[in-house]
C-alpha positions as CSV (number, residue, x, y, z in Angstrom):
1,X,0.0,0.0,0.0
2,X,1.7,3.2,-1.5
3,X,0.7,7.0,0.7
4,X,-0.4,9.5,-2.5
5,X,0.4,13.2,-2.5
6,X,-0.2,14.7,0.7
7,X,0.2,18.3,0.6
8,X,2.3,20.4,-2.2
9,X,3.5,18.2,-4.2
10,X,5.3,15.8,-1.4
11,X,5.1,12.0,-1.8
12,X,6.1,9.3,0.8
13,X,7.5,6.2,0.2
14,X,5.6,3.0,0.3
15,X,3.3,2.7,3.8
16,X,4.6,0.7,6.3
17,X,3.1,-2.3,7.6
18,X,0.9,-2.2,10.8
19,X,3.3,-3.9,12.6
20,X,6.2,-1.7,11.9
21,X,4.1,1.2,12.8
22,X,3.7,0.1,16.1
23,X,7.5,-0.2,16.1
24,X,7.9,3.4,14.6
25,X,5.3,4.6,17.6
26,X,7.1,2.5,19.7
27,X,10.6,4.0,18.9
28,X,9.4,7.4,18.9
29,X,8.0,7.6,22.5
30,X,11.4,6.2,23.7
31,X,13.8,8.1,22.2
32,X,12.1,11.3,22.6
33,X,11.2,11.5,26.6
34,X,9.3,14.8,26.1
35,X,6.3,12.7,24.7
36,X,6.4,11.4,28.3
37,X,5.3,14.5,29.8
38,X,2.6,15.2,27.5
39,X,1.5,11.4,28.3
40,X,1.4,12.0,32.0
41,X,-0.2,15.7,31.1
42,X,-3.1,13.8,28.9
43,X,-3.5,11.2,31.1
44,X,-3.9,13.1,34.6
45,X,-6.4,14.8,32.7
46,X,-8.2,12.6,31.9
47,X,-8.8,10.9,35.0
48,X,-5.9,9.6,35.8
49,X,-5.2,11.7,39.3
50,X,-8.0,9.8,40.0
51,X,-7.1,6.1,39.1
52,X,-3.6,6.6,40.7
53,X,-5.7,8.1,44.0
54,X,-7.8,5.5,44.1
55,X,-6.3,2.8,46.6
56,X,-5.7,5.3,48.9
57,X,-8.9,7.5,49.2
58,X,-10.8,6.6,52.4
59,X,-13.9,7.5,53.1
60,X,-14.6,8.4,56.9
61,X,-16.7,7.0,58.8
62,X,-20.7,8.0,59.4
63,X,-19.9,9.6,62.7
64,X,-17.1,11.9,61.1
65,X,-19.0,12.7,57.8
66,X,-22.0,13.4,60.1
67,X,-19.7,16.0,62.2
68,X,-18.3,17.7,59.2
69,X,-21.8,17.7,57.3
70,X,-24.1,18.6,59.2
71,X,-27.4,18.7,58.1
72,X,-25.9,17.5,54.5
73,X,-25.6,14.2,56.1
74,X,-28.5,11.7,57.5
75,X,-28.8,7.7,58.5
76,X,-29.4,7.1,55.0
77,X,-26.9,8.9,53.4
78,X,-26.0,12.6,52.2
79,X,-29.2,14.9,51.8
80,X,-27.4,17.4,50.4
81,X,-29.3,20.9,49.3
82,X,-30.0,22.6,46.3
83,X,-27.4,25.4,46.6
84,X,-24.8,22.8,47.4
85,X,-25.4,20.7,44.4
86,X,-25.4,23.7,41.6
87,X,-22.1,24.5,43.5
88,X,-20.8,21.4,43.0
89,X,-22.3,20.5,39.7
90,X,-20.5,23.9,38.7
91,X,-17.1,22.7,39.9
92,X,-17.5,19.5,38.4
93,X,-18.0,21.0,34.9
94,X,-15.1,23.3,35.6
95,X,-13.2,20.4,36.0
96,X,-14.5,18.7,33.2
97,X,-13.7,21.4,30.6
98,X,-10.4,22.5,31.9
99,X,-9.0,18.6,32.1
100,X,-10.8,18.8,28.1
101,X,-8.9,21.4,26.8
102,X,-5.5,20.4,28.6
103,X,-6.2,16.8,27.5
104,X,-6.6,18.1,23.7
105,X,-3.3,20.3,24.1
106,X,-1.5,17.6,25.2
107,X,-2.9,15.7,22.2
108,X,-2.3,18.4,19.8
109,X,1.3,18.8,21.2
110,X,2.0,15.5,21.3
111,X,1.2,15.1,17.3
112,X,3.5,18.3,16.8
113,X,6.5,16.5,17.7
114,X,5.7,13.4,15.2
115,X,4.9,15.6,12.8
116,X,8.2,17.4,13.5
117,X,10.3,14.0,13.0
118,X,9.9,13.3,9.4
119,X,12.8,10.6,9.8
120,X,10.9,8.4,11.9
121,X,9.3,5.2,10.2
122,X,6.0,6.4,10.9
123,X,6.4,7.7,6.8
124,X,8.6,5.0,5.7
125,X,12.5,5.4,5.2
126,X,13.5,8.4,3.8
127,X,9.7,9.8,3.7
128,X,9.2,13.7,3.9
129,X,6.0,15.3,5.4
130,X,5.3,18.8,5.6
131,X,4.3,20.5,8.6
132,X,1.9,23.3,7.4
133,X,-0.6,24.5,10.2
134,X,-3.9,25.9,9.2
135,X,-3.7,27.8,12.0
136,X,-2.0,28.1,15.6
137,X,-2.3,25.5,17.8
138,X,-5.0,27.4,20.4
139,X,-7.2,26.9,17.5
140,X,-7.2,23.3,17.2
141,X,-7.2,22.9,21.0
142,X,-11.2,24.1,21.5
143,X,-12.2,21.5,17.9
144,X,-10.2,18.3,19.9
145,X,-11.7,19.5,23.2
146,X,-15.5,19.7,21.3
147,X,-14.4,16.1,20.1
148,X,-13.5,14.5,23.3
149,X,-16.8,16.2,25.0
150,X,-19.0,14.5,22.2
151,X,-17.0,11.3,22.5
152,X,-17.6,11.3,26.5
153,X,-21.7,11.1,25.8
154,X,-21.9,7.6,25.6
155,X,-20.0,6.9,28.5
156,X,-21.8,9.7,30.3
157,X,-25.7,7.6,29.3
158,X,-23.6,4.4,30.7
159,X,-23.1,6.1,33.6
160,X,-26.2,7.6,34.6
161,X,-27.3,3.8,34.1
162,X,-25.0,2.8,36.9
163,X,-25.1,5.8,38.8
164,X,-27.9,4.1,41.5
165,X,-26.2,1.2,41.9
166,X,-23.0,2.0,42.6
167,X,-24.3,4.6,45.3
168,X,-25.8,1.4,46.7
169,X,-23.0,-0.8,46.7
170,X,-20.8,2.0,47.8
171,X,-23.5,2.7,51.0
172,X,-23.2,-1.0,51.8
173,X,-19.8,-1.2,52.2
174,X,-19.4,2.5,54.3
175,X,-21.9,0.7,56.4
176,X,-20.6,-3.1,56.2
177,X,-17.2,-3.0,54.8
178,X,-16.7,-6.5,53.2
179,X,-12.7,-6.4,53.5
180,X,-10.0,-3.9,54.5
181,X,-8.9,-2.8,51.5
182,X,-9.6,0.9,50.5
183,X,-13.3,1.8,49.2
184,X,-13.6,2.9,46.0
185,X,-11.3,-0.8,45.3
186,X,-14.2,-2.9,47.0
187,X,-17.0,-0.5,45.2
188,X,-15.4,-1.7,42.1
189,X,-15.5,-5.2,42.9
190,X,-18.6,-4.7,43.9
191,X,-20.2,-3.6,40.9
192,X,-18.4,-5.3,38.2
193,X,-21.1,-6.5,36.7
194,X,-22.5,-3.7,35.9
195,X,-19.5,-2.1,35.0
196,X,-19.3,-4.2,32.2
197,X,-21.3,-1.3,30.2
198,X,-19.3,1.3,31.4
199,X,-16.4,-0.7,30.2
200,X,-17.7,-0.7,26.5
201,X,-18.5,2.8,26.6
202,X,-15.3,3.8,27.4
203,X,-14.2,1.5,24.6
204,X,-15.9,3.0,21.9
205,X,-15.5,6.5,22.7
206,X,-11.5,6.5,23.3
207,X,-12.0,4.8,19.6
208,X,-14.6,7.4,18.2
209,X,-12.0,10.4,19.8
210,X,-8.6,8.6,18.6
211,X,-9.5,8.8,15.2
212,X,-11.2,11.6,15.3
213,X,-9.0,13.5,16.4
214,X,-6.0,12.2,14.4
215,X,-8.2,12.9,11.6
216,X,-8.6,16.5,12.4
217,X,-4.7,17.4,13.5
218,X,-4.1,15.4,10.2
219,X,-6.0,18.3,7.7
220,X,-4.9,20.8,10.2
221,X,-1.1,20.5,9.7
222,X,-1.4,19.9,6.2
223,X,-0.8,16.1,5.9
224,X,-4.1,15.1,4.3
225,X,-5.2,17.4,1.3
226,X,-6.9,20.8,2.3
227,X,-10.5,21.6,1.6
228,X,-12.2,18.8,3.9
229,X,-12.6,21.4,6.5
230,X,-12.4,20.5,10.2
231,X,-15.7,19.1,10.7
232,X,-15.4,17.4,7.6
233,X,-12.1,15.2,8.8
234,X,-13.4,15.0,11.6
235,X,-17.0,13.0,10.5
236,X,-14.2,10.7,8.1
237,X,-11.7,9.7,11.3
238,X,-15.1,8.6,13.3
239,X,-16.3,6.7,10.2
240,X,-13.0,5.2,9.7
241,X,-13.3,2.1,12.1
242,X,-16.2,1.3,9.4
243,X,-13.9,1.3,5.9
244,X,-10.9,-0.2,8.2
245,X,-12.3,-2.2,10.8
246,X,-9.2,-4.5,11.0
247,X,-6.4,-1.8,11.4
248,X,-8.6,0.2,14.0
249,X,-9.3,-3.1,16.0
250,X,-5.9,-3.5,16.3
251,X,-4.3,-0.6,17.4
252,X,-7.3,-0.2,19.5
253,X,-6.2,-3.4,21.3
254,X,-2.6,-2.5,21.0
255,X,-3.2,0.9,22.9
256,X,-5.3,-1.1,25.7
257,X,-3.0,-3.8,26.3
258,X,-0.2,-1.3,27.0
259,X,-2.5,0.6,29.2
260,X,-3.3,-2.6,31.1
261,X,0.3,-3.8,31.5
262,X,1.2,-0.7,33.2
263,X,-1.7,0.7,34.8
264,X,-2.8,-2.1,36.6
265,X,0.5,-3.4,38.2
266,X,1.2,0.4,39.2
267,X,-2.4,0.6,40.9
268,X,-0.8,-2.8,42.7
269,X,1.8,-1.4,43.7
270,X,0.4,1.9,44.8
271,X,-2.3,-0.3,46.9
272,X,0.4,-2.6,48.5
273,X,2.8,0.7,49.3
274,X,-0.4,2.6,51.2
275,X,-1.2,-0.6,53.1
276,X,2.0,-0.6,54.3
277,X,2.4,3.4,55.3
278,X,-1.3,3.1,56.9
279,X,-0.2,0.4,59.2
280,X,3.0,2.4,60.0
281,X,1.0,5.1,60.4
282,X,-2.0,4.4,62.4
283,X,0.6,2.4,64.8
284,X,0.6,3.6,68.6
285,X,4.5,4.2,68.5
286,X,4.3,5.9,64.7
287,X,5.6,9.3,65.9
288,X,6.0,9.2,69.2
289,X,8.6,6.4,69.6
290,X,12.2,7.9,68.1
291,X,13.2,4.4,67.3
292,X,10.0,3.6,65.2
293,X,10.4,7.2,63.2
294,X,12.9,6.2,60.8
295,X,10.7,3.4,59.9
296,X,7.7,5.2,59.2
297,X,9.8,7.5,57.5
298,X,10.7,5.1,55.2
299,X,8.0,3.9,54.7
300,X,6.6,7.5,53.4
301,X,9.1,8.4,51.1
302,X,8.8,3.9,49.4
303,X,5.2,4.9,48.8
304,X,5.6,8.6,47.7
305,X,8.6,7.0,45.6
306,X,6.4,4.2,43.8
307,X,3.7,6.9,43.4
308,X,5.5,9.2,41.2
309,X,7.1,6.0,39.6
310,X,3.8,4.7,38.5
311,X,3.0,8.4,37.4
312,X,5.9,8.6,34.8
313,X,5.2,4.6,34.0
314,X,1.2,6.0,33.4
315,X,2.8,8.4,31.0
316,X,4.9,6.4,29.2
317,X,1.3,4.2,28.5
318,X,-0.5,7.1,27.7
319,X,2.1,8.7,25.4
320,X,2.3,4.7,23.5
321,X,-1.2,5.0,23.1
322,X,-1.3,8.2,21.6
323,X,1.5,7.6,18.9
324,X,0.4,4.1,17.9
325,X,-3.1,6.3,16.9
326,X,-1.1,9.1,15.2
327,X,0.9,7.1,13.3
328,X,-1.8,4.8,12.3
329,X,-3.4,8.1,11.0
330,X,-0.4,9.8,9.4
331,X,0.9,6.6,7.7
């Protein structure tokens, strides 16, 4: 499969195959670290703060949340009023949009710097490919931003779905915890079941965004012929999964396997780490005994140290993931 003229005239050389793309992505991320940052930047705004704070948010107990609460807080669970939900639905959707934009700058960044490396395999051996922005990069950031927001609708119907019983299951065990280990971990046990449709939701929308996307920073730095228009690329990367259904399943797995081989034995880690501090911790002689200090010590700085290790490991996932969909696109 031969790449046609892309933009003034340039040609590339034959396209690689799809497995020496995900070499080419592959290579890419490591030799330049700076991808790194933009992985962690993507992925810590995109929720990631919060899967790397999971196993070690706890929950206090009724009897605190009931002191600190107030009236926002009953035997059943929070009663919380109407001028404390519009202030918290407001900062949620400030949250929302500012980890949307930052996400889509890290994405648009991010597909700068392959763009910038023309030498990479991503075009094939000696392959040129011109760089020629339609326009700065604060004006692509609000269009990726408007794409990730549409792409996050089905996962937001999947979770209004599960939103009653997971409040349930998350009640139960505030009220009866069924193990010691922290609670959002046993929520999620918990409800796996149901999480199965969140699950696919989430699937198809990080597909629906990732070629998107690609599509649309692809006609906006001149590497597919101009004239399609933003909106335009950006209908023919979400139907692309359709005319390529084979390629798109497998960088889709591609980018979730590398996810799941680092995520999850990080989130180990981080949970095995915290159970260790807590006990040191929440022991009698923690910080009042001078011999058990260093310990506890030590235990603090393991934990913080395997915390921001996981955090550059997250990026390195999230900045894999993001290359094997840009060069998939670019090739």
């Amino acid at each position: 499969m031969s790449r046609s003229v892309l933009a003034g005239g340039v040609r590339t050389a034959s396209g690689p195959s799809w497995r020496s793309g995900v070499s080419a992505a592959l290579r890419s991320v490591i030799v330049h670290p700076s991808l790194w940052l933009w992985g962690t930047v993507g992925f810590l705004a995109r929720g990631g703060l919060v899967v790397l704070a999971l196993p070690i948010v706890t929950i206090p107990s009724p009897v605190i949340l009931s002191i600190l609460l107030g009236d926002q807080f009953d035997a059943i669970g929070l009663a919380i009023s109407t001028e404390v939900a519009l202030g918290a639905t407001a900062a949620t959707l400030a949250l929302v949009l500012g980890g949307l934009l930052l996400a889509a700058y890290a994405d648009a960044t991010a597909f700068g710097h392959h763009m910038a490396e023309p030498a990479q395999a991503a075009f094939g051996p000696g392959g040129a490919a011109p760089v020629l922005p339609r326009a700065g990069r604060g004006g692509i950031v609000p269009i990726l931003a408007a794409l990730q927001a549409l792409a996050l609708l089905p996962i937001a119907a999947a979770a209004l779905v599960l939103a009653g019983p997971v409040y349930d299951i998350a009640l139960q065990e505030r009220a009866l915890p069924s193990s010691a280990t922290p609670l959002g971990i046993r929520v999620l046990l918990g409800a796996r079941d149901p999480l199965v449709l969140l699950l696919v939701a989430l699937v198809v929308a990080d597909v629906i965004y990732a070629t998107s996307s690609r599509a649309v920073l692809a006609w906006h730095t001149g590497v597919t012929p101009g004239g399609r228009g933003a909106a335009a690329s950006a209908l023919r990367g979400a139907l692309r999964p359709l005319s390529r259904p084979g390629r798109t399943i497998a960088t889709a797995l591609a980018s979730w396997a590398v996810t799941l081989l680092v995520v999850a034995p990080v989130v180990w880690a981080i949970v095995v780490a915290w159970q260790g501090v807590r006990n040191a911790l929440l022991s009698v002689s923690a910080l009042t005994d001078p011999r058990s200090l260093p310990s506890t010590l030590a235990a603090v700085l393991i934990f913080a140290a395997i915390w921001a290790a996981g955090l550059v490991l997250a990026g390195f996932a999230s900045a894999v993931r993001a290359a094997l969909w840009s060069v998939d696109t670019i090739r």
